[in-house]
C-alpha positions in Angstrom: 12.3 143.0 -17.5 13.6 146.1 -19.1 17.1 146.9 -19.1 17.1 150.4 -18.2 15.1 149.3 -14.5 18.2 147.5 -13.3 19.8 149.2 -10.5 23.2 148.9 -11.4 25.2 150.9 -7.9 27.4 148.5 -5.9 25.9 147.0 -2.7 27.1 148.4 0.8 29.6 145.3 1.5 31.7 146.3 -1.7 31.4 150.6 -1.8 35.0 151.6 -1.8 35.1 155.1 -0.5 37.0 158.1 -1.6 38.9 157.6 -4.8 42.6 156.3 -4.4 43.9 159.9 -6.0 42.3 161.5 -2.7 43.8 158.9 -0.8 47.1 159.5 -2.0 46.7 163.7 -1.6 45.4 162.8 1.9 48.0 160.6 3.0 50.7 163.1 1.2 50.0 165.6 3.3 49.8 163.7 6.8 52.9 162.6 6.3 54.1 166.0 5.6 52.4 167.4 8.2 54.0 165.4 10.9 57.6 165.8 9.6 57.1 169.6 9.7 55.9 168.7 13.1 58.1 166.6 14.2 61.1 168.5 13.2 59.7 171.9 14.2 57.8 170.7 17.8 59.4 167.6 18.9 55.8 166.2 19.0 56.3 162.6 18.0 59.8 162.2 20.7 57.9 160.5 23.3 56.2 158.2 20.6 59.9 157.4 19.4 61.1 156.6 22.7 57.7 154.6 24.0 58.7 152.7 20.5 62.4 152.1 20.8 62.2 150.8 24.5 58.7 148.1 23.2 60.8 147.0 20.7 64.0 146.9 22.2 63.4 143.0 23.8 63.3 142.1 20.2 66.1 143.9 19.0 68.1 142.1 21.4 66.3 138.7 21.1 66.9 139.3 17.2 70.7 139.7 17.4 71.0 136.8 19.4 71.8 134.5 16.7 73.8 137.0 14.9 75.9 137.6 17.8 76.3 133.5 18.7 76.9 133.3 14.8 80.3 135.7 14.8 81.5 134.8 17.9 81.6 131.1 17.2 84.1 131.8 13.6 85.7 134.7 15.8 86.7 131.8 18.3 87.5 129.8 15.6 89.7 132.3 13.8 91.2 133.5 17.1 92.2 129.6 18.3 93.7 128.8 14.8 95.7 132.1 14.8 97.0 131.2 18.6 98.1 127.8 17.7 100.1 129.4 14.3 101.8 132.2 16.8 102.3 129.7 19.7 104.2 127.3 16.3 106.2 130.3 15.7 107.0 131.5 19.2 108.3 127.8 19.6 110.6 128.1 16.4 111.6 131.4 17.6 112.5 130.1 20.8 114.6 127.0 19.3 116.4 129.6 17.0 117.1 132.0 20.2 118.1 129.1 22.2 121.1 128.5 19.7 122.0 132.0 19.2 122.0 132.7 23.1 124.2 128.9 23.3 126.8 131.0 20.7 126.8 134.5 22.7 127.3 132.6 25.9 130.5 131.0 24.2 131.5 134.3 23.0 131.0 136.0 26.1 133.3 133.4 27.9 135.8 133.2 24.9 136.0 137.1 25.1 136.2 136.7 29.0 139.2 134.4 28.5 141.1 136.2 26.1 140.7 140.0 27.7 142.3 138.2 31.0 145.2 136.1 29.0 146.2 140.1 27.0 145.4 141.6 30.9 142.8 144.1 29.6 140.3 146.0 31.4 136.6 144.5 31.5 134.1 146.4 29.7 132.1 149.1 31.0 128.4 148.0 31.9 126.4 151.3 32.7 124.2 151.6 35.2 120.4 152.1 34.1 116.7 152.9 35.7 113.7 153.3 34.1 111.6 156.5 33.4 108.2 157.1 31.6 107.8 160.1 29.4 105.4 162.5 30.5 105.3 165.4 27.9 106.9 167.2 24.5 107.9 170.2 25.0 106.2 173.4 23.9 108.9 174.5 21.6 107.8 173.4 18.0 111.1 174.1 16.2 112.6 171.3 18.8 112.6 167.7 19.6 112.5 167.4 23.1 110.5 165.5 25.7 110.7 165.1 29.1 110.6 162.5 31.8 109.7 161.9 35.1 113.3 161.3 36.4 115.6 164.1 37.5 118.1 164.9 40.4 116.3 162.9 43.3 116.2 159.5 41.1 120.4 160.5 40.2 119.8 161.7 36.8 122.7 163.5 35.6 123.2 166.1 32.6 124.8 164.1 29.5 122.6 160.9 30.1 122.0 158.8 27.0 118.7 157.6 26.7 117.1 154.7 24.4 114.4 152.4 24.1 114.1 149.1 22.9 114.8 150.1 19.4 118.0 152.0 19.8 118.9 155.2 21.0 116.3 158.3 21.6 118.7 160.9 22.5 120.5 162.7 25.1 119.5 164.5 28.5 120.4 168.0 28.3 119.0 169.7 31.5 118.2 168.0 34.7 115.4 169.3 37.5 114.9 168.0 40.6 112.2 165.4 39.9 112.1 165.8 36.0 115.0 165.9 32.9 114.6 167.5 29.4 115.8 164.7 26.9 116.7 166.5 23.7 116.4 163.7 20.6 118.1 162.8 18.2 116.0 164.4 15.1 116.4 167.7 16.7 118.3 170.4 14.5 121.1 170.6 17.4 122.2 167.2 18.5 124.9 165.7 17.2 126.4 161.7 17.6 129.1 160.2 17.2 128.4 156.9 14.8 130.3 153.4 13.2 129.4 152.3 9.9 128.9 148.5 10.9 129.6 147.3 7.4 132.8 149.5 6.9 133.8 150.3 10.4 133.7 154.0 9.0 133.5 156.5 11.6 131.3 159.4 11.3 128.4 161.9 13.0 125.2 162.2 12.6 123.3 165.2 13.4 119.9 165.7 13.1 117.3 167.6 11.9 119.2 167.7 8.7 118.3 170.5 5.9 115.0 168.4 4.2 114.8 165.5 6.0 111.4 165.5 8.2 112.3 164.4 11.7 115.6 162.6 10.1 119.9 162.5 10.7 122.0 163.7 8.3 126.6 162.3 7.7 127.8 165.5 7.2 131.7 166.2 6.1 131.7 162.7 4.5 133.4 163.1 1.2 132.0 162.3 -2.4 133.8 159.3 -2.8 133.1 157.9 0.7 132.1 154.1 1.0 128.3 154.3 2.2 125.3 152.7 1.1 122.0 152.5 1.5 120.2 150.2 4.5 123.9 150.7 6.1 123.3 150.2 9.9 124.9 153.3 12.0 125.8 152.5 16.1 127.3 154.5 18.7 131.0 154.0 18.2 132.0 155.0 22.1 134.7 157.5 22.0 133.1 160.3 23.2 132.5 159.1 26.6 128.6 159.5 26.7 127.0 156.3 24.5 127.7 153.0 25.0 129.2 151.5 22.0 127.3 149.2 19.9 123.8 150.8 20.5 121.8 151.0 17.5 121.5 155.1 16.3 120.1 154.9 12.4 119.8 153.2 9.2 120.7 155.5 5.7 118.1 155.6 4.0 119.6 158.0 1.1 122.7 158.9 -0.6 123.3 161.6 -2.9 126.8 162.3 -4.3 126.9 165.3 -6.6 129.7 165.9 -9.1 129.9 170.0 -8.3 130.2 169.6 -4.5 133.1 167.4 -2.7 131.1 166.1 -0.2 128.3 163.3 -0.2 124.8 164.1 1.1 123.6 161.3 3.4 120.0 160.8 5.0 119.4 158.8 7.8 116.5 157.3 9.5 116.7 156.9 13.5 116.2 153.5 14.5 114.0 154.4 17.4 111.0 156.1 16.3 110.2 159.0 18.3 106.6 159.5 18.4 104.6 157.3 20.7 107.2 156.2 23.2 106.2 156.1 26.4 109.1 154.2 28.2 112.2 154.7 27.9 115.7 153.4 29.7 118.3 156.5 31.3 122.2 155.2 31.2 124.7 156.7 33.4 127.2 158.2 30.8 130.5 156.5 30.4 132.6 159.1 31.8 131.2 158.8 34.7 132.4 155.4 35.2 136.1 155.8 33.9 139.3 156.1 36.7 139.8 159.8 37.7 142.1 161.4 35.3 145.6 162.6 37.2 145.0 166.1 38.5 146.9 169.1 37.1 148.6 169.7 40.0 150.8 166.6 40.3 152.5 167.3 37.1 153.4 171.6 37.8 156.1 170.0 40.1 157.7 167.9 37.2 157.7 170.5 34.8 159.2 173.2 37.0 162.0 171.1 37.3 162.5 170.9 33.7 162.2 174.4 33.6 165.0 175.1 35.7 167.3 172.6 34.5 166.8 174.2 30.9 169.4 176.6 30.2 168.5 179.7 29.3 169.5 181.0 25.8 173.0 182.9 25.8 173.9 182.1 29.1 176.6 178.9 29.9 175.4 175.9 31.0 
């Protein structure tokens, strides 16, 4: 049979169609043509949804395992970490045991020798709680105020502190709120004792450069101050308790030109965030009347008259 008689076009089982370039232009522009769509028209939305709510059962059924998988090492992480704070909190507690065994036997040792030298026992202020419900609108102050005022017996010159140390002072009382003017701000001022040196100072904030900071003003160059020195209230004006925690110096600069040392303190209690705090009755408060005025003009008109007058004989 001659060569050029073979018919030599593909049966109809194995024809493949249009060529795999028009293929690829075809497909091209579909998928072009429903992005424009879809982004233009919304048309495929519904399609999405129909999808993501058939398929959701096997999302869920395919996290499954993932989510058995990380809680089982989360409960397993979580239970070793419990048993290491639950060791600590028990060391902690044997350590506090002994230190509160050595206050008590201070306490009474300090009971026993203020009664054998007849002195007065110490003050304990009275306290209540308050929460803190805003700042004030002022930004070139630090002041917040709380939900305690004139009903709850909130009175103007209240010290008020947190667990860290003292937040600062309450400067104007309303009749179920109080302004609390803190520490950092650029006019409050505190009396303070250097623990280490039993140095006495104040601090006043908002010091020039220091970002919600105290400043030891009027302390001279060659004053005996260091850094990470612990400042408390020392208790002589009559407001603060003494012995509550105020700030920490955090810098010291002593310059040759000037006679005085520049020293930077950070406040113990933070100020931002707190949402509790604890109002003390101020000290003077709580001390014996003073004598009145008036019970001393008698005395000293009687040494006026039994003063001679100059010139004139006794």
């Amino acid at each position: 049979m001659p060569l050029g008689t073979l018919d030599r076009t593909p049966p109809p089982f194995f024809r493949q169609g249009p060529s795999a370039l028009s293929k690829l232009i075809f497909f091209s522009a579909l998928a072009l043509f429903l992005m424009v769509a879809d982004v233009r028209f919304r048309w495929l939305e519904p399609l999405r949804a129909a999808l993501a709510v058939a398929l959701l059962p096997a999302q869920r059924a395919l996290v499954v395992p993932v989510d058995l998988w990380r809680g089982g090492s989360g409960y397993l992480r979580g239970l070793a970490a419990a048993q290491a704070d639950a060791e600590t909190a028990r060391r902690t507690l044997a350590a506090q045991a002994a230190r509160s065994a050595r206050a008590e036997a201070l306490a009474r040792e300090n009971d026993r020798l203020r009664s054998l030298l007849d002195l007065r026992a110490a003050l304990a202020p009275r306290t209540q709680a308050a929460e803190v419900m805003f700042e004030a609108a002022d930004p070139f102050s630090r002041k917040v105020f709380i939900d305690r005022g004139q009903t709850q017996g909130v009175v103007a010159g209240s010290p008020v502190i947190n667990e860290a140390g003292v937040l600062g002072q309450v400067t104007r009382v309303f009749p179920l709120s109080a302004e609390v003017t803190l520490l950092a701000d650029r006019d409050a001022a505190i009396p303070v004792l250097n623990v280490r040196t039993q140095q006495r100072s104040v601090a006043f904030g908002g010091g020039a450069g220091v970002e919600a900071g105290m400043e030891l003003r009027y302390l001279s160059g060659n004053a005996d101050v260091q850094v990470g020195d612990e400042m408390q209230t020392s208790g002589l004006d009559g407001v603060y308790p003494p012995g509550l925690p105020v700030a920490r110096v955090k810098q010291v600069e002593r310059r040759a030109e000037g006679g005085f040392a520049r020293v930077m303190l950070a406040p113990a209690a933070a100020t931002d965030g707190v949402r509790h705090v604890l109002v003390l009755e101020p000290l003077g408060a709580q001390l014996p009347p003073m004598p009145e005025a008036a019970a001393s003009q008698p005395v000293a008109s009687e040494r006026l008259l039994k003063t001679p007058k100059r010139g004139v004989a006794p």
